[in-house]
MDAnalysis code that builds the backbone (N, CA, C; Angstrom):
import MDAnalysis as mda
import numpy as np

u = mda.Universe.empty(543, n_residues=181, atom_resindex=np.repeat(np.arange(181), 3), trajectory=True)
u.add_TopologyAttr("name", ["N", "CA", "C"] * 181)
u.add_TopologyAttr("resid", np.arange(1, 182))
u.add_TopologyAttr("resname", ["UNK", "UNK", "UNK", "UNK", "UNK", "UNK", "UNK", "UNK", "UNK", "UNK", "UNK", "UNK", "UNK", "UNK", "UNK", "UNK", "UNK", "UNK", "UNK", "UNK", "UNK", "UNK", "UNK", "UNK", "UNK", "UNK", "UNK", "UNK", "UNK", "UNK", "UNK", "UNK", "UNK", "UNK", "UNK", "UNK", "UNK", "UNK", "UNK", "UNK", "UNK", "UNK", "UNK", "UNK", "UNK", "UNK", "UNK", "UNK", "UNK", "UNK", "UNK", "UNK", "UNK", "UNK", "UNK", "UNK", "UNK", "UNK", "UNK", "UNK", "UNK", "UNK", "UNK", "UNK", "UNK", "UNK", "UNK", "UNK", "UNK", "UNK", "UNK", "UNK", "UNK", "UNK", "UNK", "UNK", "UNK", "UNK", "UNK", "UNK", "UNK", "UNK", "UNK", "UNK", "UNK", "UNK", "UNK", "UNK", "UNK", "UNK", "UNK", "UNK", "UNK", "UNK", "UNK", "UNK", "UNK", "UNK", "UNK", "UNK", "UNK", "UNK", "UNK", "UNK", "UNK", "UNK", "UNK", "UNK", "UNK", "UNK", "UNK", "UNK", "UNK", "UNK", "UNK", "UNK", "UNK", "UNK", "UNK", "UNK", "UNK", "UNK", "UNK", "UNK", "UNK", "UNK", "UNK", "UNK", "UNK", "UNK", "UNK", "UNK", "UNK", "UNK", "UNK", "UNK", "UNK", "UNK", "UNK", "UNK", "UNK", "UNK", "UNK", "UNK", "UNK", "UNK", "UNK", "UNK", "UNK", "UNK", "UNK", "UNK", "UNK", "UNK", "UNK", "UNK", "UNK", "UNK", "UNK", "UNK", "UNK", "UNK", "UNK", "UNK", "UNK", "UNK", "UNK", "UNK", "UNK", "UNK", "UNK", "UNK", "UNK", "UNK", "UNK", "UNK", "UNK", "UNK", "UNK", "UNK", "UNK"])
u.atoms.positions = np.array([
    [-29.689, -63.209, -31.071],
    [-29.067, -61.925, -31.197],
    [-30.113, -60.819, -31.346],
    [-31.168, -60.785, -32.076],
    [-32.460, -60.395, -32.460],
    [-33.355, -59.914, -31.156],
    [-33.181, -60.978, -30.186],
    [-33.643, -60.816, -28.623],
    [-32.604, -59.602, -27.634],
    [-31.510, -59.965, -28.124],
    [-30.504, -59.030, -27.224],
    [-30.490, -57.592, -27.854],
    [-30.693, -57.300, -28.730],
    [-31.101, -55.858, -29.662],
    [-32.100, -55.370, -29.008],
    [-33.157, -56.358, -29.185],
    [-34.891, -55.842, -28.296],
    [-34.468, -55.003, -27.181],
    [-33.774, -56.216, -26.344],
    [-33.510, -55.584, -25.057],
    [-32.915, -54.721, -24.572],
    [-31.834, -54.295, -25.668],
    [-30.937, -52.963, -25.295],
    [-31.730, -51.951, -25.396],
    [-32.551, -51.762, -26.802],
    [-33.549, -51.140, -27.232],
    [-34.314, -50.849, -26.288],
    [-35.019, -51.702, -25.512],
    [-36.165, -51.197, -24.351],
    [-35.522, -50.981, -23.182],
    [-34.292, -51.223, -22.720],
    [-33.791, -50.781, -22.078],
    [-33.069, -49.169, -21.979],
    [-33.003, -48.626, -23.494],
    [-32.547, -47.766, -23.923],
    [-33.596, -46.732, -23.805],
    [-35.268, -47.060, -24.072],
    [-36.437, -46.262, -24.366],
    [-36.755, -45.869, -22.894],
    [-36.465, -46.856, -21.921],
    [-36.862, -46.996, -20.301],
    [-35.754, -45.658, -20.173],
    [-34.400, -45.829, -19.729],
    [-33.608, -44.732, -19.503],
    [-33.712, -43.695, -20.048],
    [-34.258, -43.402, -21.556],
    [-33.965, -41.939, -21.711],
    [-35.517, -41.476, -22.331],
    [-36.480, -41.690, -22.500],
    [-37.880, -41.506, -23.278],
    [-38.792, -41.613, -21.921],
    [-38.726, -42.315, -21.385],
    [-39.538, -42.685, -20.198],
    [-38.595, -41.942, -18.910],
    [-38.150, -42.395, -18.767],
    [-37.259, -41.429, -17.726],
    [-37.421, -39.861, -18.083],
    [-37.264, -39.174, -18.833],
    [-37.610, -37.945, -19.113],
    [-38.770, -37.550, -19.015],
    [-40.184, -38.455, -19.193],
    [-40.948, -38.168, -18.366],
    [-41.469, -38.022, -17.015],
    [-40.822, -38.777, -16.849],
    [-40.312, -39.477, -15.038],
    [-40.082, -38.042, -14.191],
    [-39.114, -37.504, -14.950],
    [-37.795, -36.195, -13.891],
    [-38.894, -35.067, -14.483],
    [-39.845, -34.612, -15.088],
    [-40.512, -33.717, -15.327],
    [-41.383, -33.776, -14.084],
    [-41.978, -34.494, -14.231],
    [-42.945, -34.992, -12.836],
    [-42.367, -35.123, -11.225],
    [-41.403, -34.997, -11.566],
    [-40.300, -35.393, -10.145],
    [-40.232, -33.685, -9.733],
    [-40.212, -33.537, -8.926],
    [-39.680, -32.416, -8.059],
    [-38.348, -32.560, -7.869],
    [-37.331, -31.360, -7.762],
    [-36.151, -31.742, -7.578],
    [-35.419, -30.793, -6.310],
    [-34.863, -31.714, -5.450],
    [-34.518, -30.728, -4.167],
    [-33.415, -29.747, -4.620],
    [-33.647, -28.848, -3.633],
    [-32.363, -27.930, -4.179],
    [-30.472, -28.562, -3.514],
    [-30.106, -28.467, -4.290],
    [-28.731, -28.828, -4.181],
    [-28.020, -29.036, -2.454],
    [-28.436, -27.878, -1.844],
    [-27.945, -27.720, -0.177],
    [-28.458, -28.310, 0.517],
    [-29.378, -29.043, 0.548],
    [-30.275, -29.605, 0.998],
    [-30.366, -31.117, 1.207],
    [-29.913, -31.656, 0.062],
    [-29.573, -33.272, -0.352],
    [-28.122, -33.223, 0.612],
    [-28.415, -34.737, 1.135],
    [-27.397, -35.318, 1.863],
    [-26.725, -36.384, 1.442],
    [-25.797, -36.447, 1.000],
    [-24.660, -38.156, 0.238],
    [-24.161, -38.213, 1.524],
    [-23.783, -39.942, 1.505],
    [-23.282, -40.799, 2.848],
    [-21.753, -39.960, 2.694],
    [-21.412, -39.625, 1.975],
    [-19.984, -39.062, 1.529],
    [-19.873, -37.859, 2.769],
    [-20.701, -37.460, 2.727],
    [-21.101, -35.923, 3.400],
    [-20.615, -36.177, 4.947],
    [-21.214, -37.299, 5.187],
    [-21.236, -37.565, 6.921],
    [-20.235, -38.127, 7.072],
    [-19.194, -38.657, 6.372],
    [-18.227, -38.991, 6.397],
    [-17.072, -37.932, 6.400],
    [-17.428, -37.150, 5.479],
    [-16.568, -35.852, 5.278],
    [-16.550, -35.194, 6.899],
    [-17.865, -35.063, 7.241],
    [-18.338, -33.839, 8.798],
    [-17.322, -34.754, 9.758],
    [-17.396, -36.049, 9.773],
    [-16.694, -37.102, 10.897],
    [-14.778, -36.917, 10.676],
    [-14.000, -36.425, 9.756],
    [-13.057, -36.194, 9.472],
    [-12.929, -34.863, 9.894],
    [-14.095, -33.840, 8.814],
    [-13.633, -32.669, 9.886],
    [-13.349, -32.660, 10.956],
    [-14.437, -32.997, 11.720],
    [-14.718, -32.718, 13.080],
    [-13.499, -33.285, 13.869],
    [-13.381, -34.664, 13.665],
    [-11.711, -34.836, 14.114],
    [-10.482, -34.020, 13.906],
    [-10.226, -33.016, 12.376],
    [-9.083, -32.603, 12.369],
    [-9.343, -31.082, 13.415],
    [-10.645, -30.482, 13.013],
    [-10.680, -29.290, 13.703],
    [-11.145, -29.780, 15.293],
    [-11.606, -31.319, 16.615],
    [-11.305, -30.871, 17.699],
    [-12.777, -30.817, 18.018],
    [-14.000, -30.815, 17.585],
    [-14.984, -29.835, 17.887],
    [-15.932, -31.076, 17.521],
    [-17.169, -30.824, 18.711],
    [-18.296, -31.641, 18.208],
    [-19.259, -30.596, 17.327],
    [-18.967, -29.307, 16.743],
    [-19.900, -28.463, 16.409],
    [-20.061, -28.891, 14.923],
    [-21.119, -28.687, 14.138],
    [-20.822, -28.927, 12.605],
    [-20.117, -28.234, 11.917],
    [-20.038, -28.988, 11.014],
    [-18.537, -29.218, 9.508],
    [-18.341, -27.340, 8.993],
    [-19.775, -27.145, 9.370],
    [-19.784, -25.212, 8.502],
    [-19.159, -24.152, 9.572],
    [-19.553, -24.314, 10.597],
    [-19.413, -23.807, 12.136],
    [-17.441, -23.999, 11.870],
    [-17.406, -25.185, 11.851],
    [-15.459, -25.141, 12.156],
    [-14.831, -24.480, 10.515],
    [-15.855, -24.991, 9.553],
    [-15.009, -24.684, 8.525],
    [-15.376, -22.999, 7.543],
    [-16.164, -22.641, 8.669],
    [-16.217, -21.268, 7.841],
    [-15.366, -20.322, 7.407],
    [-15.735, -19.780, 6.700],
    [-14.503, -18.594, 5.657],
    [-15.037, -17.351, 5.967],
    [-13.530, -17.097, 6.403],
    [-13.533, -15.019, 6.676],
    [-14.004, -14.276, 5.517],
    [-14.881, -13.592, 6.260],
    [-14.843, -12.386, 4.709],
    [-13.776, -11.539, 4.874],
    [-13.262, -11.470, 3.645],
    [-11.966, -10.517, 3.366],
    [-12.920, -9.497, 2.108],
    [-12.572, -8.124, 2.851],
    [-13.055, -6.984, 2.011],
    [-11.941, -7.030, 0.948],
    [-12.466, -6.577, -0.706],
    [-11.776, -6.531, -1.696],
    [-11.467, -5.412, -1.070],
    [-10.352, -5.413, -2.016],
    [-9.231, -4.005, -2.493],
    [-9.983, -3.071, -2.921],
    [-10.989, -3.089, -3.694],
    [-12.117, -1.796, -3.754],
    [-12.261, -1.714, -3.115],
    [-12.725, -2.206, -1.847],
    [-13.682, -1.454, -1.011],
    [-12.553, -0.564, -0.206],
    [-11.429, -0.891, 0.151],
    [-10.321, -0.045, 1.066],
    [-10.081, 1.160, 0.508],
    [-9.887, 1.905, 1.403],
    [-9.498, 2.894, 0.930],
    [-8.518, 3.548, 0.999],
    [-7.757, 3.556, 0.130],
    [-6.187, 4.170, -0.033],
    [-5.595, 5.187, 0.758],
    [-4.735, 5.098, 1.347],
    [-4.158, 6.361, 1.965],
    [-4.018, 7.707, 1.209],
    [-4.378, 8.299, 1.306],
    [-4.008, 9.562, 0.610],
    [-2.212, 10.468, 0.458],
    [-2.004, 10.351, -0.484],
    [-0.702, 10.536, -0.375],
    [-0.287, 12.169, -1.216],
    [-0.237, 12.598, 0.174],
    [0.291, 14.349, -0.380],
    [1.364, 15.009, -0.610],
    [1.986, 15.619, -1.296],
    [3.288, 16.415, -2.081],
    [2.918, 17.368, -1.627],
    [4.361, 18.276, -1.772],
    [3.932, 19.749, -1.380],
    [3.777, 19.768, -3.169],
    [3.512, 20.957, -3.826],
    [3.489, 20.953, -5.165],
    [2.999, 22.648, -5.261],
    [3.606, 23.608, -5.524],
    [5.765, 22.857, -6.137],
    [6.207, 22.949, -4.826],
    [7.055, 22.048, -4.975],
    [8.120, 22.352, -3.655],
    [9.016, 23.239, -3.184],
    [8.899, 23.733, -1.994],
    [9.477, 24.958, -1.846],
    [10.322, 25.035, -0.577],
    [11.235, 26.046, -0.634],
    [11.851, 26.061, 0.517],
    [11.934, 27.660, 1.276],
    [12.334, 28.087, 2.026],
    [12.408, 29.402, 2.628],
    [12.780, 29.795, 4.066],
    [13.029, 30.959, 4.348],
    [14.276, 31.100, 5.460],
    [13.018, 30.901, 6.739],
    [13.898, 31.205, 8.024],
    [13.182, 30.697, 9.189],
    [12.332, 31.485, 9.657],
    [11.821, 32.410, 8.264],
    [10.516, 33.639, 8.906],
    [8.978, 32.693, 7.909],
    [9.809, 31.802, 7.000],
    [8.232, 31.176, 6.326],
    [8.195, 29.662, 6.953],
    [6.148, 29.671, 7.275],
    [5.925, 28.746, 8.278],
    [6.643, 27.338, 7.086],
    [6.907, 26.290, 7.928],
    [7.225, 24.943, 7.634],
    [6.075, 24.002, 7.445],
    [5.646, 22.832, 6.889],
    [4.944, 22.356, 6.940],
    [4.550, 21.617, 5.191],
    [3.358, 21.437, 4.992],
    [2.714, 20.936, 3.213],
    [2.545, 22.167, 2.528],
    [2.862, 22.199, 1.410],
    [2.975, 23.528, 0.616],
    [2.053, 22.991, -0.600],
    [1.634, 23.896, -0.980],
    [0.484, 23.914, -2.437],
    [0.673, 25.216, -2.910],
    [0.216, 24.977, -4.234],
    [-0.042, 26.626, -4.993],
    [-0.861, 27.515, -4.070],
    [-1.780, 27.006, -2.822],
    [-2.324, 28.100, -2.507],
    [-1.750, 28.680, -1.194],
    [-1.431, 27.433, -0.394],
    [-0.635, 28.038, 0.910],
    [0.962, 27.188, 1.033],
    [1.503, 28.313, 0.451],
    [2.961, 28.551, -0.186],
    [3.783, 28.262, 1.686],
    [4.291, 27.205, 2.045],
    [5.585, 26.775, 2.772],
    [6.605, 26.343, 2.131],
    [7.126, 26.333, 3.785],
    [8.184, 25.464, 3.245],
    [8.305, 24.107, 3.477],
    [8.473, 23.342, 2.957],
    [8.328, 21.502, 2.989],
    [9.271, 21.441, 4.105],
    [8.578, 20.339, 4.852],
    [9.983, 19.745, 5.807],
    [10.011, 18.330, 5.729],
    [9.984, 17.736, 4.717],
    [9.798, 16.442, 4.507],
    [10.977, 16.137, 3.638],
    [11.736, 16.842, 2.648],
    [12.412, 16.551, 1.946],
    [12.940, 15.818, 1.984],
    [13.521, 15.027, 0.802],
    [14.467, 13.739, 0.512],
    [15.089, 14.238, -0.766],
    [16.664, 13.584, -0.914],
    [17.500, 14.251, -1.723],
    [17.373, 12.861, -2.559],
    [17.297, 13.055, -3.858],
    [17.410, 11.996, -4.718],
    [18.555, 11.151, -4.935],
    [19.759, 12.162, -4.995],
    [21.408, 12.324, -5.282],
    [21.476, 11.010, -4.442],
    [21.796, 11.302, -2.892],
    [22.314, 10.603, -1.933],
    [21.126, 9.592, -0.968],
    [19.735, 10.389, -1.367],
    [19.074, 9.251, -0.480],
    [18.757, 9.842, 0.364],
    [19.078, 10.628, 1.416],
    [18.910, 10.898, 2.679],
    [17.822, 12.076, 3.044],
    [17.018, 12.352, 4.251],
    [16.611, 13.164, 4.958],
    [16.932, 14.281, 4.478],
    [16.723, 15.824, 4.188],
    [17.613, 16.855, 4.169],
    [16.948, 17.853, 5.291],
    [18.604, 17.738, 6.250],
    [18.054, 18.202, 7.259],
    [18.260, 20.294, 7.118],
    [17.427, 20.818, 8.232],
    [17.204, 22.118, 7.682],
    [17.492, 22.949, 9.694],
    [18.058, 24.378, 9.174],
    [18.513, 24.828, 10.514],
    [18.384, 26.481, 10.134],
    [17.234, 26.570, 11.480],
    [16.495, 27.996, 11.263],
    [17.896, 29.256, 11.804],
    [17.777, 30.490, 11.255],
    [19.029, 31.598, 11.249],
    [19.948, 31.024, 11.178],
    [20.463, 30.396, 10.289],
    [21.944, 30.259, 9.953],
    [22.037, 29.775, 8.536],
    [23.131, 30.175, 8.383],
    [23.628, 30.431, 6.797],
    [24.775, 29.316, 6.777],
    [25.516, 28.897, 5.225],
    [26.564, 28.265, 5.124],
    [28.035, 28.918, 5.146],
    [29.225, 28.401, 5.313],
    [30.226, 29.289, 5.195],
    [30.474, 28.582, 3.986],
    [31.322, 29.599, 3.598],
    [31.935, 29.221, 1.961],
    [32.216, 28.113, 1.895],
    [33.246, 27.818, 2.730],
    [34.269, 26.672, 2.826],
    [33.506, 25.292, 2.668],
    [32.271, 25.486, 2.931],
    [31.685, 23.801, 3.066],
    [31.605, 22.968, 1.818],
    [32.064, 21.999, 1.933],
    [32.578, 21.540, 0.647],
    [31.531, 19.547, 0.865],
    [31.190, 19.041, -0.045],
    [31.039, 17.556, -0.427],
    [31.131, 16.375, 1.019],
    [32.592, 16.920, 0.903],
    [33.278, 15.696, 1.627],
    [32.857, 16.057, 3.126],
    [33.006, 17.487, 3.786],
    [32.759, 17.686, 4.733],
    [31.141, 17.223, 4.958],
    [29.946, 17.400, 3.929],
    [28.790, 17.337, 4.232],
    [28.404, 15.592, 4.642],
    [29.071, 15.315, 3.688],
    [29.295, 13.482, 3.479],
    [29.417, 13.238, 4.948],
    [30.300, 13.262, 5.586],
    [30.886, 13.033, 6.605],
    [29.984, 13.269, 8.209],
    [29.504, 14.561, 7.931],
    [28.704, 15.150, 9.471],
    [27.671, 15.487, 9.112],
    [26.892, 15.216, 8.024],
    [24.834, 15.610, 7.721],
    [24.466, 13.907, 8.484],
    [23.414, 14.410, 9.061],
    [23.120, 15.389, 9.579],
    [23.030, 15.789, 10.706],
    [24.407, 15.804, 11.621],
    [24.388, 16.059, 12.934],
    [24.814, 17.138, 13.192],
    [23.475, 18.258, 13.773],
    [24.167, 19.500, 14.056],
    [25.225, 19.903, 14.654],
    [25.734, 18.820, 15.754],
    [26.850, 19.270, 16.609],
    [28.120, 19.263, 15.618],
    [28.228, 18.584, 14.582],
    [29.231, 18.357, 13.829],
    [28.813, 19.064, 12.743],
    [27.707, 19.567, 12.256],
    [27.783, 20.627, 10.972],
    [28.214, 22.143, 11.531],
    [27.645, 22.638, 12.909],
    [28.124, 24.030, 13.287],
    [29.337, 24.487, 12.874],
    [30.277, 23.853, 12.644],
    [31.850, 24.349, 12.896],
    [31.312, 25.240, 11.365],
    [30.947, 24.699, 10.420],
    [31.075, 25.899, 9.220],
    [29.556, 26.378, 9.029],
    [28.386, 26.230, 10.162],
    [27.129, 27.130, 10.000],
    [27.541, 28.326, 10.865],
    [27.353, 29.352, 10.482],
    [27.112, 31.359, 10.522],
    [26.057, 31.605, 11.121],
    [25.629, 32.183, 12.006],
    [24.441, 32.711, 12.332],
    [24.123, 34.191, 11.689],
    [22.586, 33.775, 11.175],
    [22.655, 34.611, 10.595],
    [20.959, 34.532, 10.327],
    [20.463, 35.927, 11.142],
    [19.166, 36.553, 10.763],
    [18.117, 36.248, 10.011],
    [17.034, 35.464, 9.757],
    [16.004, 35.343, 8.870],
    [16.414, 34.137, 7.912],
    [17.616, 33.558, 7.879],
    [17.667, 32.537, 6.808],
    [17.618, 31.220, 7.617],
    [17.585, 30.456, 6.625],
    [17.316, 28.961, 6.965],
    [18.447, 28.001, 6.094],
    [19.454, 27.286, 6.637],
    [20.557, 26.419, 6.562],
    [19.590, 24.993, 5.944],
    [19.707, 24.470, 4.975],
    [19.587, 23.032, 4.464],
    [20.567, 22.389, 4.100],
    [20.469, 21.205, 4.087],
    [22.070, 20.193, 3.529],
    [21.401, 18.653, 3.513],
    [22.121, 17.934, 2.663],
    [21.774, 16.507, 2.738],
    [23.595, 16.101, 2.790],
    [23.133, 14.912, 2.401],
    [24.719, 14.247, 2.160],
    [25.817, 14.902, 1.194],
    [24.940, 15.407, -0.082],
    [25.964, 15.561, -1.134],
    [25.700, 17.133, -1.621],
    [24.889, 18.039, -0.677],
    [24.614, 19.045, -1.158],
    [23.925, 20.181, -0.141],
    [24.293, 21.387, -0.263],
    [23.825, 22.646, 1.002],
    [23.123, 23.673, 0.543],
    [22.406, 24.089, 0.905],
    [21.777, 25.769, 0.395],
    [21.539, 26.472, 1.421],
    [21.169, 27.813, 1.473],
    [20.380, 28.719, 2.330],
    [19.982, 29.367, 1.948],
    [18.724, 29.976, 2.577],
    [17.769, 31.066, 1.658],
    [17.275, 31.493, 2.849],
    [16.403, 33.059, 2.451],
    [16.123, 33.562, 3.294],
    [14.341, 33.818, 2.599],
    [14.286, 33.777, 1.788],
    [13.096, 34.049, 1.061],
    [12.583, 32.532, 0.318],
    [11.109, 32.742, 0.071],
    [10.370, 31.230, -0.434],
    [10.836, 31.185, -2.000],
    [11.650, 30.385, -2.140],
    [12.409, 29.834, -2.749],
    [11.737, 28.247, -3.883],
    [11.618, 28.123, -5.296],
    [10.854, 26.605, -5.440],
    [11.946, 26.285, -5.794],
    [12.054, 25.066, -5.306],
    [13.485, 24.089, -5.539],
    [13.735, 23.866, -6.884],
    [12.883, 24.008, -7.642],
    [13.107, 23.549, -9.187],
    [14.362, 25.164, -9.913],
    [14.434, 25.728, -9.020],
    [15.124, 26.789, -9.461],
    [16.752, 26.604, -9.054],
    [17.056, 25.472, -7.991],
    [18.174, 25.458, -7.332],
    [19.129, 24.151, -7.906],
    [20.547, 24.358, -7.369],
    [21.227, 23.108, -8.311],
    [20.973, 22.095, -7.563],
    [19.961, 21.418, -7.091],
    [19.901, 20.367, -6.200],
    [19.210, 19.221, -6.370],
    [19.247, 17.881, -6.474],
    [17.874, 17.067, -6.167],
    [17.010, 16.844, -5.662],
    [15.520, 17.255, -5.413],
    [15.366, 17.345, -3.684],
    [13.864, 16.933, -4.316],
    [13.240, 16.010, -3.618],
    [12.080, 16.336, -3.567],
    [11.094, 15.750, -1.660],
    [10.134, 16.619, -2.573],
    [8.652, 16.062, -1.261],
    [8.634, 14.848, -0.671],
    [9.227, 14.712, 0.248],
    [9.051, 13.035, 1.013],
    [7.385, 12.236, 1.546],
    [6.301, 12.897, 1.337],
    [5.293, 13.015, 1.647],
    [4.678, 13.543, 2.967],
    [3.659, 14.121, 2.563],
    [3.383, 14.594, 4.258],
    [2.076, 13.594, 4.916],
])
């Protein structure tokens, strides 16, 4: 038993005391470089599933995909404030400095487009149900649009205005905002 101790023992001093001198002295390849039988076995599977006598890196390379940093976001513009005005102020993106009128609008209320119609005004009579019904097809809103000089006709589904002057929507009974430009 005395003998089999020895031997674990010097077997123990060989693997880790002596061996540690061993791997100091050893040069060690770099990782990419070393080849396992595993490896050529692996390339012989590739190469069968991808078709190709080319090597294993060649079929199995990876796309670069640019992060999300690096893209660059669309820029997304509001008029601000939003404004509206008759058919003598230009149409287009509005800002505090060059004051339009938005033509992008979207009505919160109902959802929809709000469509807009240069010299003409609303008649009294236009009511909800009628707008519900024919926004926004001009041939079917005319019967109660007025012609009428310098103003500008708007309407969505659930709601109408006209103005003749630049107008900010935050002043009017309506939902409306900037659909983006």
């Amino acid at each position: 038993m005395a003998d089999d101790i020895d031997d674990l023992l010097d077997e123990v001093e060989d693997k880790f005391v002596k061996g540690k001198k061993r791997l100091e002295k050893k040069t060690v390849q770099p990782k990419s470089t070393r080849r396992r039988p595993e490896d050529d076995e692996m390339d012989k599977i590739i190469e069968d599933i991808c078709g190709q006598n080319e090597p294993a890196i060649e079929c199995n390379s990876v796309k670069k995909i640019p992060s999300k940093t690096s893209q660059r976001r669309p820029v997304i513009s509001k008029c601000f404030p939003l404004s509206i005005g008759g058919s003598s102020v230009t149409k287009g993106h509005g800002n505090s400095v060059n004051k339009r009128s938005c033509d992008t609008i979207r009505c919160t209320s109902c959802d929809f487009k709000v469509a807009s119609f240069d010299d003409f005004d609303w008649d009294s009579s236009t009511d909800y149900l009628f707008l519900r019904n024919n926004a926004p097809d001009f041939e079917r809103l005319k019967s109660k649009l007025s012609r009428r000089k310098g103003y500008r006709a708007y309407c969505c589904q659930c709601s109408h205005i006209a103005v003749n002057t630049l107008t900010d929507v935050k002043q009017l009974p309506v939902k409306w905002v900037c659909g983006q430009h």
